[in-house]
mmCIF entry with sequence, helices, sheets and N, C-alpha, C, O atoms, coordinates in Angstrom:
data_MODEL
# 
_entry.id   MODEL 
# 
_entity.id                         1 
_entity.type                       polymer 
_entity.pdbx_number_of_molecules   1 
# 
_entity_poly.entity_id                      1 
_entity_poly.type                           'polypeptide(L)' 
_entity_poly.nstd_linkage                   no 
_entity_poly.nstd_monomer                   no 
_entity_poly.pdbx_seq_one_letter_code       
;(UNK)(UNK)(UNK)(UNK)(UNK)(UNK)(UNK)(UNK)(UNK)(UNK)(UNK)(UNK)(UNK)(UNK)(UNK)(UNK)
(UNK)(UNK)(UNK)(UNK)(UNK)(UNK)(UNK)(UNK)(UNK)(UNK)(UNK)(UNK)(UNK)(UNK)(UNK)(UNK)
(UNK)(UNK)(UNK)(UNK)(UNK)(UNK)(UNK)(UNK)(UNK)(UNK)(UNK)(UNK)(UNK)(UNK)
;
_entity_poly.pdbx_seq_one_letter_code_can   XXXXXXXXXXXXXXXXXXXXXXXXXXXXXXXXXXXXXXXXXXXXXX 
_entity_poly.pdbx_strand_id                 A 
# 
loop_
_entity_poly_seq.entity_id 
_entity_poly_seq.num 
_entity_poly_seq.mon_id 
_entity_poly_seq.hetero 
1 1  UNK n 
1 2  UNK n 
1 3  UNK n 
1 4  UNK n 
1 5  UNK n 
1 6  UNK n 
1 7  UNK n 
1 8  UNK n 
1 9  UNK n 
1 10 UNK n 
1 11 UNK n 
1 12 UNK n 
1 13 UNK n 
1 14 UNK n 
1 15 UNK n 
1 16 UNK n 
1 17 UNK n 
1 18 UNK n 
1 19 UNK n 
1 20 UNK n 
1 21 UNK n 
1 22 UNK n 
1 23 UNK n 
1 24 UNK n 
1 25 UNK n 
1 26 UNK n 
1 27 UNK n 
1 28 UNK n 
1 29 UNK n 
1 30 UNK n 
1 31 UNK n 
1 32 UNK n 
1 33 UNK n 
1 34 UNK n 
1 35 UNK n 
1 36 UNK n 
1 37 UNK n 
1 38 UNK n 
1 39 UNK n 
1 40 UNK n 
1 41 UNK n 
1 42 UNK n 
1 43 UNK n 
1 44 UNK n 
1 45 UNK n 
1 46 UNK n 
# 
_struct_asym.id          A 
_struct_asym.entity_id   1 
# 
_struct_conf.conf_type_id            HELX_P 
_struct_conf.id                      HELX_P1 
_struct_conf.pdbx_PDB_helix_id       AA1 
_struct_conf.beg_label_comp_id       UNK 
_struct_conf.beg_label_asym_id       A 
_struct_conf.beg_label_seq_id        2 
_struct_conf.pdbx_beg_PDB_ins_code   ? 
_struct_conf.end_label_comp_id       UNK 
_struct_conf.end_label_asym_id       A 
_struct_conf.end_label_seq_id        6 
_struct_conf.pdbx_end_PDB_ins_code   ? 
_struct_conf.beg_auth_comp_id        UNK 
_struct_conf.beg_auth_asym_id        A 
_struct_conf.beg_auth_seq_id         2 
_struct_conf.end_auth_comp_id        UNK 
_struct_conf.end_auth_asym_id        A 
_struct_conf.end_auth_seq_id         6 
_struct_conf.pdbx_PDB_helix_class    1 
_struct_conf.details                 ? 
_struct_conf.pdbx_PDB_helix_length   5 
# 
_struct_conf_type.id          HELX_P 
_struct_conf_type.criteria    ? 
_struct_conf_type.reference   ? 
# 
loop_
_atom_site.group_PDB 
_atom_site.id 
_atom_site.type_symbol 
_atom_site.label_atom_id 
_atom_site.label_alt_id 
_atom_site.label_comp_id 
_atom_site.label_asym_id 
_atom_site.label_entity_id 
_atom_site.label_seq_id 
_atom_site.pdbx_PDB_ins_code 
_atom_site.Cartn_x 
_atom_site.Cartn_y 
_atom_site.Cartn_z 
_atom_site.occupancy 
_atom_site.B_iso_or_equiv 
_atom_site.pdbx_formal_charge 
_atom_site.auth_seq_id 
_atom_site.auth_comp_id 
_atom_site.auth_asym_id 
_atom_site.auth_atom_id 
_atom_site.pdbx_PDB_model_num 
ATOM 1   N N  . UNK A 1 1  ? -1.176  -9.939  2.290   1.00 0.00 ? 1  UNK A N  1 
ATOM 2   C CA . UNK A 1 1  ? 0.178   -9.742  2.746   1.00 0.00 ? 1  UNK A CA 1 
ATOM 3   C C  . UNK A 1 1  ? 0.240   -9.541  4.261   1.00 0.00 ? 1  UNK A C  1 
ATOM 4   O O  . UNK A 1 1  ? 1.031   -10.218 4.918   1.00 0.00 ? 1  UNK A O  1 
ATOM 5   N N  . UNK A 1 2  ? -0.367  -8.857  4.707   1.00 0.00 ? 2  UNK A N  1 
ATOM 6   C CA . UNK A 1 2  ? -0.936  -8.223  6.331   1.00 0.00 ? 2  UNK A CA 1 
ATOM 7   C C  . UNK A 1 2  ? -1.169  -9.765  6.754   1.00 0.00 ? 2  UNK A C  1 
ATOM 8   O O  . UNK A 1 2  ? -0.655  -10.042 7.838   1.00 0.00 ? 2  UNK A O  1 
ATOM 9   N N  . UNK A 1 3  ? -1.620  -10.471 6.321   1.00 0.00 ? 3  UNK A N  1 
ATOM 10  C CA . UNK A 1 3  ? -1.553  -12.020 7.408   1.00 0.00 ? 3  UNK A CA 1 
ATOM 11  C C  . UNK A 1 3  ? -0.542  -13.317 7.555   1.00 0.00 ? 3  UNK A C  1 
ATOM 12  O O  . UNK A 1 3  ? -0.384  -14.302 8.276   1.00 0.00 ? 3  UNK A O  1 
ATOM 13  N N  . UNK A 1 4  ? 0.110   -12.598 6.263   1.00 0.00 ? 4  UNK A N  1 
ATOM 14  C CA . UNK A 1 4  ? 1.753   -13.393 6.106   1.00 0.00 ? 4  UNK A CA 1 
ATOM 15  C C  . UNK A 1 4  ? 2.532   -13.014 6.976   1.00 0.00 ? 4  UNK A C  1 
ATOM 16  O O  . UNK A 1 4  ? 3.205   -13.751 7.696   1.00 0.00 ? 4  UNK A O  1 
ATOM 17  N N  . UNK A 1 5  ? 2.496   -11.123 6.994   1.00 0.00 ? 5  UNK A N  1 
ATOM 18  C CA . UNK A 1 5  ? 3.495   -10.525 8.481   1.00 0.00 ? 5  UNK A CA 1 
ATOM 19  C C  . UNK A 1 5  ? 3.221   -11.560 9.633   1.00 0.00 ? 5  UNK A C  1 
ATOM 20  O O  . UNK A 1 5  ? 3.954   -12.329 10.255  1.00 0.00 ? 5  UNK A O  1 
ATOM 21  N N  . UNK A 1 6  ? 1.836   -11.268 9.673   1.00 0.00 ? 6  UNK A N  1 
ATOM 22  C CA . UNK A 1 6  ? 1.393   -11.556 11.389  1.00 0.00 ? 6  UNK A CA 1 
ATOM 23  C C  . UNK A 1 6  ? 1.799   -12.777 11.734  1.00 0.00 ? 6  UNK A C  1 
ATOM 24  O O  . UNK A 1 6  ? 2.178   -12.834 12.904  1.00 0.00 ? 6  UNK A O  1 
ATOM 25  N N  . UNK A 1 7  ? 1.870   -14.029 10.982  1.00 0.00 ? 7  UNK A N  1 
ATOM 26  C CA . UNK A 1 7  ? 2.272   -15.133 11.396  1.00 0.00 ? 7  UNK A CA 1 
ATOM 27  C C  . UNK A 1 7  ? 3.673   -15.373 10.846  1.00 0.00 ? 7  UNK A C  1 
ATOM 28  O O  . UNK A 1 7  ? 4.054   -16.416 10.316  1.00 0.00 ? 7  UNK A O  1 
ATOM 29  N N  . UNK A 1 8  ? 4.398   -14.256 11.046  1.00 0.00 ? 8  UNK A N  1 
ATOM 30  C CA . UNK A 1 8  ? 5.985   -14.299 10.747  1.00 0.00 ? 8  UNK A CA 1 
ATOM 31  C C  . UNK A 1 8  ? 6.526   -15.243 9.256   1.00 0.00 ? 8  UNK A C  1 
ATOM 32  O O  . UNK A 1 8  ? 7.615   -15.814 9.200   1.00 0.00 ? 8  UNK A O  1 
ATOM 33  N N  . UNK A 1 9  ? 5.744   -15.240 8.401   1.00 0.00 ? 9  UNK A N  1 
ATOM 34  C CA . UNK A 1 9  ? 6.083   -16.015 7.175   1.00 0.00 ? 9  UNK A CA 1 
ATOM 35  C C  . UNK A 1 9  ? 6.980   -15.291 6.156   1.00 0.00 ? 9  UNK A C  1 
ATOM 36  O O  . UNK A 1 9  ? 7.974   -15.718 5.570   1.00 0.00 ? 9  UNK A O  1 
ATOM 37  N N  . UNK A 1 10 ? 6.196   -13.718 6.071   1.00 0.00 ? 10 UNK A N  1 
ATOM 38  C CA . UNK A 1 10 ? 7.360   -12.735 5.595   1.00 0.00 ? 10 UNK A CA 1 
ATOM 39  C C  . UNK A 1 10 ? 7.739   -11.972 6.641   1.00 0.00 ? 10 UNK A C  1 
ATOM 40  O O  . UNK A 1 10 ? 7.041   -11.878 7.650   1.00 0.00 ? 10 UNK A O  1 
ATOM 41  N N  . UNK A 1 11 ? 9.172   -11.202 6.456   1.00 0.00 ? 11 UNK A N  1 
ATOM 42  C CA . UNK A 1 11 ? 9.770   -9.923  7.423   1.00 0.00 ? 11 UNK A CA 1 
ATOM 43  C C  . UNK A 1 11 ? 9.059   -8.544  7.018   1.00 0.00 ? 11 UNK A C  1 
ATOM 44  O O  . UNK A 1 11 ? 8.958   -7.637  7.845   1.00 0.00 ? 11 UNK A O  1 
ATOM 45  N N  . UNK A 1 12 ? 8.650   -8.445  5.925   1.00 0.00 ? 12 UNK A N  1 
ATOM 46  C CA . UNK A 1 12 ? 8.485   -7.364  5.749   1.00 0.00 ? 12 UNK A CA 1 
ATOM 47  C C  . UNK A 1 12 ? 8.060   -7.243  4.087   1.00 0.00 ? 12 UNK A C  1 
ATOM 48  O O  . UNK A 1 12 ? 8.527   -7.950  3.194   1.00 0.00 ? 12 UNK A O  1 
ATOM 49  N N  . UNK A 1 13 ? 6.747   -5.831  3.873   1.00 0.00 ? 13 UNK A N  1 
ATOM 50  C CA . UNK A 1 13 ? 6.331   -5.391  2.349   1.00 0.00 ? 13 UNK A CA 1 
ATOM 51  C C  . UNK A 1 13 ? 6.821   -4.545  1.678   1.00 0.00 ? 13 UNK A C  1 
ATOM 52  O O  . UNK A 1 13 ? 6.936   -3.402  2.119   1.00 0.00 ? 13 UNK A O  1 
ATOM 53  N N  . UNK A 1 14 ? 7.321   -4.957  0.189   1.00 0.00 ? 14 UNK A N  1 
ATOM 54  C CA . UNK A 1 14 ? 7.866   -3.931  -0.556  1.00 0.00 ? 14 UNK A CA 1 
ATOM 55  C C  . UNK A 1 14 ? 6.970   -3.531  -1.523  1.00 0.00 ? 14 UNK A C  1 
ATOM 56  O O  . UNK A 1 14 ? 7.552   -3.679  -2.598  1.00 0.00 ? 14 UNK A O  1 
ATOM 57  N N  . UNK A 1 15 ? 6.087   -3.191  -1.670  1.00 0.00 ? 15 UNK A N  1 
ATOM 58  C CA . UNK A 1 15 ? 4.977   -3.214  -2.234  1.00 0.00 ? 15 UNK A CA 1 
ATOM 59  C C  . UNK A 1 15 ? 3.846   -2.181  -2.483  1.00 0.00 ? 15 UNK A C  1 
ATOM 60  O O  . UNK A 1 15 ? 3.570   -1.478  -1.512  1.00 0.00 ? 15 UNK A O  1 
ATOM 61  N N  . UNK A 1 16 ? 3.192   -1.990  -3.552  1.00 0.00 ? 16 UNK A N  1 
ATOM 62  C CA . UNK A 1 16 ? 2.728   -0.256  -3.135  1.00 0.00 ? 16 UNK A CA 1 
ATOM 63  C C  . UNK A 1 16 ? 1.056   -0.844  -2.320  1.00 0.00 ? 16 UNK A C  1 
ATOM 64  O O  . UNK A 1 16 ? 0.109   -1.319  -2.946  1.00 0.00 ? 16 UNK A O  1 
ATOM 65  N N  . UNK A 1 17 ? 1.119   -0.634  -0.901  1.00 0.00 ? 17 UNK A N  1 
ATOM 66  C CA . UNK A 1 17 ? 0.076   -0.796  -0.106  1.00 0.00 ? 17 UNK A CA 1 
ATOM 67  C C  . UNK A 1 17 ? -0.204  0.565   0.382   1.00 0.00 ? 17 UNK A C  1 
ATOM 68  O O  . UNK A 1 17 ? 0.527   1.452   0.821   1.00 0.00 ? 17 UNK A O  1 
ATOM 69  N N  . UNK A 1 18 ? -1.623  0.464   0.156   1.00 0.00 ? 18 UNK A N  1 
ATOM 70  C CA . UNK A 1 18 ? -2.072  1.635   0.641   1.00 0.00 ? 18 UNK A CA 1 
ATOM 71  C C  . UNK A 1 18 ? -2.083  2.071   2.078   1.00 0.00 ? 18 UNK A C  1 
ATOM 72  O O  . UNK A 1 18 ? -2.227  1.055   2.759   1.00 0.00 ? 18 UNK A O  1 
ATOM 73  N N  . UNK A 1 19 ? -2.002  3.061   2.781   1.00 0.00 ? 19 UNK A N  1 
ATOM 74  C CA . UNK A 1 19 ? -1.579  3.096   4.153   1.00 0.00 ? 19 UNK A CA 1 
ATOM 75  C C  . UNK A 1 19 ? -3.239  3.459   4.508   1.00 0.00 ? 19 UNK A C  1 
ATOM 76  O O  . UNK A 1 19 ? -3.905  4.251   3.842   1.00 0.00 ? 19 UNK A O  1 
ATOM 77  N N  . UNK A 1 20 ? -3.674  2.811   5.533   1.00 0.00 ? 20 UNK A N  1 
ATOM 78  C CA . UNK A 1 20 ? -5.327  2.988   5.643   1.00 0.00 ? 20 UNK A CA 1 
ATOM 79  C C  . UNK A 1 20 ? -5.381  2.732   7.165   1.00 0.00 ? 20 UNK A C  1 
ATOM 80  O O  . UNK A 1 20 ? -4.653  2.012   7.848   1.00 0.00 ? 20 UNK A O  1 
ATOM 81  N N  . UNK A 1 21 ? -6.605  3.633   7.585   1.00 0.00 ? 21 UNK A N  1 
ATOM 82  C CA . UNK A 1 21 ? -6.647  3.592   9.457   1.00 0.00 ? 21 UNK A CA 1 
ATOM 83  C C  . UNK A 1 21 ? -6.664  2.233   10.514  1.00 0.00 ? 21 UNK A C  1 
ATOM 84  O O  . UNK A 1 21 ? -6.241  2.066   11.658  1.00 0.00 ? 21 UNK A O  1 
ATOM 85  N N  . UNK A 1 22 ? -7.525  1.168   9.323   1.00 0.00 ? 22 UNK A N  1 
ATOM 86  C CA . UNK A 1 22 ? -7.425  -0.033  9.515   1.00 0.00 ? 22 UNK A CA 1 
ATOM 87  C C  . UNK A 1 22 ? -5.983  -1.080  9.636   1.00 0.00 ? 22 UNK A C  1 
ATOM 88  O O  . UNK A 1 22 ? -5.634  -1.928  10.458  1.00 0.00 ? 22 UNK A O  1 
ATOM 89  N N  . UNK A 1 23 ? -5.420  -0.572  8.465   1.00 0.00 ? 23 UNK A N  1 
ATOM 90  C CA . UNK A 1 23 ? -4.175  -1.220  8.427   1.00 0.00 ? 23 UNK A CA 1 
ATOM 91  C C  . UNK A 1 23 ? -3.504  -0.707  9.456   1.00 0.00 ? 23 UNK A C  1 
ATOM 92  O O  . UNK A 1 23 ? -3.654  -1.640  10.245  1.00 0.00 ? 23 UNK A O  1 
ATOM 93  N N  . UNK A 1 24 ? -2.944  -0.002  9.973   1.00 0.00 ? 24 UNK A N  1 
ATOM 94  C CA . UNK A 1 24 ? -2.460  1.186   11.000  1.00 0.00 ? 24 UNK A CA 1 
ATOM 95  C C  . UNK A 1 24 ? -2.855  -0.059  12.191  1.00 0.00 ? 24 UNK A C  1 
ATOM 96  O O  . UNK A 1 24 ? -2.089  -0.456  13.070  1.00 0.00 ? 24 UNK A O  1 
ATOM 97  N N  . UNK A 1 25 ? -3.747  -0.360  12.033  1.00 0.00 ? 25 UNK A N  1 
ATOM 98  C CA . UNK A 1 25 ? -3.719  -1.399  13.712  1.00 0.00 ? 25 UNK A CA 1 
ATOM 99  C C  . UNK A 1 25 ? -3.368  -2.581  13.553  1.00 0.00 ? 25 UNK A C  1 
ATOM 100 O O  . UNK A 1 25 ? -3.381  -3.366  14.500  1.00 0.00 ? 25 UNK A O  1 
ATOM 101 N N  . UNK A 1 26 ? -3.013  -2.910  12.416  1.00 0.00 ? 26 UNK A N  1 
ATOM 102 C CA . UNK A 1 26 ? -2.722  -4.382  12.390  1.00 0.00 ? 26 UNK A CA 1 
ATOM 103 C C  . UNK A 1 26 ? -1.278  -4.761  12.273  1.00 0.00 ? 26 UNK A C  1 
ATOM 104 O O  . UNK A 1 26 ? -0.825  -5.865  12.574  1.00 0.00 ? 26 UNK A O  1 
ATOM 105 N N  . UNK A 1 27 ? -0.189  -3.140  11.534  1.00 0.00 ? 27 UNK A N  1 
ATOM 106 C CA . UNK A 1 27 ? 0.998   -3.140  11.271  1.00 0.00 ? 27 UNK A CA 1 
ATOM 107 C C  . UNK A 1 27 ? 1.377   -1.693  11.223  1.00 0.00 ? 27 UNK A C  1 
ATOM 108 O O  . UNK A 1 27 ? 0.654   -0.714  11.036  1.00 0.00 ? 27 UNK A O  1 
ATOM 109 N N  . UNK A 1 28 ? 2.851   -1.782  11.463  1.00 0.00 ? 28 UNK A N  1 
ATOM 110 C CA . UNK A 1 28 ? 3.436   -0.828  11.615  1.00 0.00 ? 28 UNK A CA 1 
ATOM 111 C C  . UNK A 1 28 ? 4.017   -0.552  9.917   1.00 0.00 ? 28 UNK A C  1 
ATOM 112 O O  . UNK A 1 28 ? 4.663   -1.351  9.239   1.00 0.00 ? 28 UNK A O  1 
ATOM 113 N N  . UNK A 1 29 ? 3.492   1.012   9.469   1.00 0.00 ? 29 UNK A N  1 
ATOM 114 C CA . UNK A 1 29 ? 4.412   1.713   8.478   1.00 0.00 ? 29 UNK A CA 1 
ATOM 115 C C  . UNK A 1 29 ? 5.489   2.435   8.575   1.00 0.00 ? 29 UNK A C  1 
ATOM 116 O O  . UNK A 1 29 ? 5.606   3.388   9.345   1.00 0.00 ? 29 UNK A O  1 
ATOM 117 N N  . UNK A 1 30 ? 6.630   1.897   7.544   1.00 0.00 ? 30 UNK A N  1 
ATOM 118 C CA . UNK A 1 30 ? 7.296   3.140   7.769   1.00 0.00 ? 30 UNK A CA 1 
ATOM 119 C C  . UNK A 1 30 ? 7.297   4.285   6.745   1.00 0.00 ? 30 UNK A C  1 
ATOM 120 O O  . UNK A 1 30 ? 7.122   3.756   5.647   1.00 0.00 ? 30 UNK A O  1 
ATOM 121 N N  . UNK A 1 31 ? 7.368   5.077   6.663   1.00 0.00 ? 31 UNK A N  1 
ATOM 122 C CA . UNK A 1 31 ? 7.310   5.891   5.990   1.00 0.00 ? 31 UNK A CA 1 
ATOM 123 C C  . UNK A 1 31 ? 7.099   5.970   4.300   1.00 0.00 ? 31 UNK A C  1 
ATOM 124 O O  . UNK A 1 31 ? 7.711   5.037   3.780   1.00 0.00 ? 31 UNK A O  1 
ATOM 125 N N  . UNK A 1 32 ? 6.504   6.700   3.448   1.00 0.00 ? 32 UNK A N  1 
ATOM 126 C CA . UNK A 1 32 ? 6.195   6.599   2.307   1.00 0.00 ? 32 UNK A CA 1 
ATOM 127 C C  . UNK A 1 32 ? 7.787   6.839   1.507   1.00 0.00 ? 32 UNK A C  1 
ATOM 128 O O  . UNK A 1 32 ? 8.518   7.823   1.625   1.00 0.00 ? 32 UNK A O  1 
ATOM 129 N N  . UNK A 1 33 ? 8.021   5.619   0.694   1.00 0.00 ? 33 UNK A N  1 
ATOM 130 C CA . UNK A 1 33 ? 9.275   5.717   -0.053  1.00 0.00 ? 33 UNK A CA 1 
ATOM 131 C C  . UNK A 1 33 ? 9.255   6.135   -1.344  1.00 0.00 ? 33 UNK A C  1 
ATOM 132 O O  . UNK A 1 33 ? 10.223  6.595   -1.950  1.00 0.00 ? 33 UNK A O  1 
ATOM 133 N N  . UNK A 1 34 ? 7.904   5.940   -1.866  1.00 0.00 ? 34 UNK A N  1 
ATOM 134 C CA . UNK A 1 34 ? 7.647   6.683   -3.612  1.00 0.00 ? 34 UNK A CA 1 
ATOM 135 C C  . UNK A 1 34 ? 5.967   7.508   -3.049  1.00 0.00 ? 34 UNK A C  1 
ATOM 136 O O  . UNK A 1 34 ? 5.407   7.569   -1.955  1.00 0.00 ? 34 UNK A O  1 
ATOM 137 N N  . UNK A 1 35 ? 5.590   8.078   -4.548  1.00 0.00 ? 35 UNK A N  1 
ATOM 138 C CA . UNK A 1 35 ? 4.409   8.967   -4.339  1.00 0.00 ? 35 UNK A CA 1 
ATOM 139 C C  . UNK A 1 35 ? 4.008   9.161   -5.685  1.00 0.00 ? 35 UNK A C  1 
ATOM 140 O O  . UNK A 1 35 ? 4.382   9.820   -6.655  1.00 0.00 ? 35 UNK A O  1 
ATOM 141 N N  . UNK A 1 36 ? 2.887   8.149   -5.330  1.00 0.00 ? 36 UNK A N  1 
ATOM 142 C CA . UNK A 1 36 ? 2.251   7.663   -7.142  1.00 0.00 ? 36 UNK A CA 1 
ATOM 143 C C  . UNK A 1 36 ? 1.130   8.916   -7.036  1.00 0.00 ? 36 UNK A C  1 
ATOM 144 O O  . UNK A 1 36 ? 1.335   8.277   -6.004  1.00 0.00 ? 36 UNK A O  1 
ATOM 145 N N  . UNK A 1 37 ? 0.234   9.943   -7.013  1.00 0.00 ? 37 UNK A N  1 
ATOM 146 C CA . UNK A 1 37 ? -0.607  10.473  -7.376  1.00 0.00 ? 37 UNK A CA 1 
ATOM 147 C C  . UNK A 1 37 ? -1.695  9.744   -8.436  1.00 0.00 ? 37 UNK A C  1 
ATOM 148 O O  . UNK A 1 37 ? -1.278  9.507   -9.570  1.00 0.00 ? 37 UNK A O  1 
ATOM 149 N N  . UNK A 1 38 ? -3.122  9.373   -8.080  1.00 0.00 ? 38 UNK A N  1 
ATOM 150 C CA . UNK A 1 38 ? -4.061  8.817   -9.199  1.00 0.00 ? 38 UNK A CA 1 
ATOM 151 C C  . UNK A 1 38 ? -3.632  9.852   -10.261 1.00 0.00 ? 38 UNK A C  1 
ATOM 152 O O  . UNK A 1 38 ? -3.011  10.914  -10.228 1.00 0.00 ? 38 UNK A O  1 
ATOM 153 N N  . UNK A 1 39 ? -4.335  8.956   -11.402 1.00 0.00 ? 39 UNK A N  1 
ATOM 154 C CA . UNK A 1 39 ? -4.345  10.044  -12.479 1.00 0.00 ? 39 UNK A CA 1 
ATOM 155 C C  . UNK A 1 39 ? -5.868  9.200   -13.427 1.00 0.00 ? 39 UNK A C  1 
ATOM 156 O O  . UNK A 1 39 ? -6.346  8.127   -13.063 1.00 0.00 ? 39 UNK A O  1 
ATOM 157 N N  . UNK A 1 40 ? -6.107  9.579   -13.995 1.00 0.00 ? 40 UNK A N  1 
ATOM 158 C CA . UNK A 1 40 ? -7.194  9.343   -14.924 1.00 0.00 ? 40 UNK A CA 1 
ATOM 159 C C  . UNK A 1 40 ? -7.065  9.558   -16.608 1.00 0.00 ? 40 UNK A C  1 
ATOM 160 O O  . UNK A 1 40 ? -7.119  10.711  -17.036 1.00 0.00 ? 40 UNK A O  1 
ATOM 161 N N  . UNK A 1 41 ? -6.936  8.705   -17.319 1.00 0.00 ? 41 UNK A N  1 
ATOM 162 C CA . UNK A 1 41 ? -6.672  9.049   -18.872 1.00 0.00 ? 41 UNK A CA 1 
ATOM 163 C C  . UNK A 1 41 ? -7.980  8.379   -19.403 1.00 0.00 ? 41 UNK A C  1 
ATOM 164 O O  . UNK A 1 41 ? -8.603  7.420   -18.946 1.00 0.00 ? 41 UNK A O  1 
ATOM 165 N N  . UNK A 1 42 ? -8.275  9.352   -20.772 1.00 0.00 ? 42 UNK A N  1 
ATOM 166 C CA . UNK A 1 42 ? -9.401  8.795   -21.638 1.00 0.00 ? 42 UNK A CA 1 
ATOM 167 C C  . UNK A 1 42 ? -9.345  9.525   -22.562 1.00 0.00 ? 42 UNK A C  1 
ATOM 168 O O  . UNK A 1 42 ? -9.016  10.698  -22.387 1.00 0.00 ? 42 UNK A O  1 
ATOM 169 N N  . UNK A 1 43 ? -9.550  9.195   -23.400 1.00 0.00 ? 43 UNK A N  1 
ATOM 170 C CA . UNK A 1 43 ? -10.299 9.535   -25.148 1.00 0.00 ? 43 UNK A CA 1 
ATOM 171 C C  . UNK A 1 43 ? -11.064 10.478  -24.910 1.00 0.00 ? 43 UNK A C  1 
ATOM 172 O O  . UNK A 1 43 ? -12.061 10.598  -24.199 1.00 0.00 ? 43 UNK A O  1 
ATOM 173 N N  . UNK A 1 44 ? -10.360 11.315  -25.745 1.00 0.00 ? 44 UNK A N  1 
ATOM 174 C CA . UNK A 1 44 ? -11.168 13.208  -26.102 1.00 0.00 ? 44 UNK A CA 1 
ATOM 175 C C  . UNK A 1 44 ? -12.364 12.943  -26.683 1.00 0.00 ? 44 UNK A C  1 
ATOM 176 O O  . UNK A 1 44 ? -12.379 12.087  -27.568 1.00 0.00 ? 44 UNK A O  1 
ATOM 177 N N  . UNK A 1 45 ? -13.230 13.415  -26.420 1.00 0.00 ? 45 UNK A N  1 
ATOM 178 C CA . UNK A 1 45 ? -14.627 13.220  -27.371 1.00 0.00 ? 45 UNK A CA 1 
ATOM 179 C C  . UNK A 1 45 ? -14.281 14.437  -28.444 1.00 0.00 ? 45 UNK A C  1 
ATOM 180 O O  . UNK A 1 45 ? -13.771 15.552  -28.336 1.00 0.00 ? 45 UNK A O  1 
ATOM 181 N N  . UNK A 1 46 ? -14.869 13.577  -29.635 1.00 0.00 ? 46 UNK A N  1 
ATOM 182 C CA . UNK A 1 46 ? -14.996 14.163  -30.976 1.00 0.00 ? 46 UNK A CA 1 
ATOM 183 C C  . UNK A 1 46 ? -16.036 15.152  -31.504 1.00 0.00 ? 46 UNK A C  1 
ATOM 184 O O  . UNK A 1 46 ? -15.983 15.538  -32.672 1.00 0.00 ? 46 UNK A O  1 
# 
C-alpha cells in the first residue's frame, strides 16, 4: 500500500496498518481511529 501512496495511485489508507518506525519515514500517520488489542484463543487442555 506504502508504494501505491508514493507514486500518487491512491490518496490515502483505510486499513488496519500497523504504525512502525520504518513506516514513520516513508508516510505520514494520522492518528489511531480504532484499537484492536492482540488477543490469543485456544483449547483448554483436558
Amino acid at each position: 500500500m506504502i508504494p501505491s501512496l508514493k507514486v500518487h495511485k491512491i490518496d490515502a489508507v483505510l486499513s488496519s496498518m500497523s504504525i512502525t518506525e520504518d513506516r514513520m519515514k516513508s508516510v505520514d500517520f494520522s492518528k489511531k481511529y480504532y484499537h484492536t488489542p492482540g488477543k490469543f484463543a485456544m483449547k483448554t487442555a483436558t
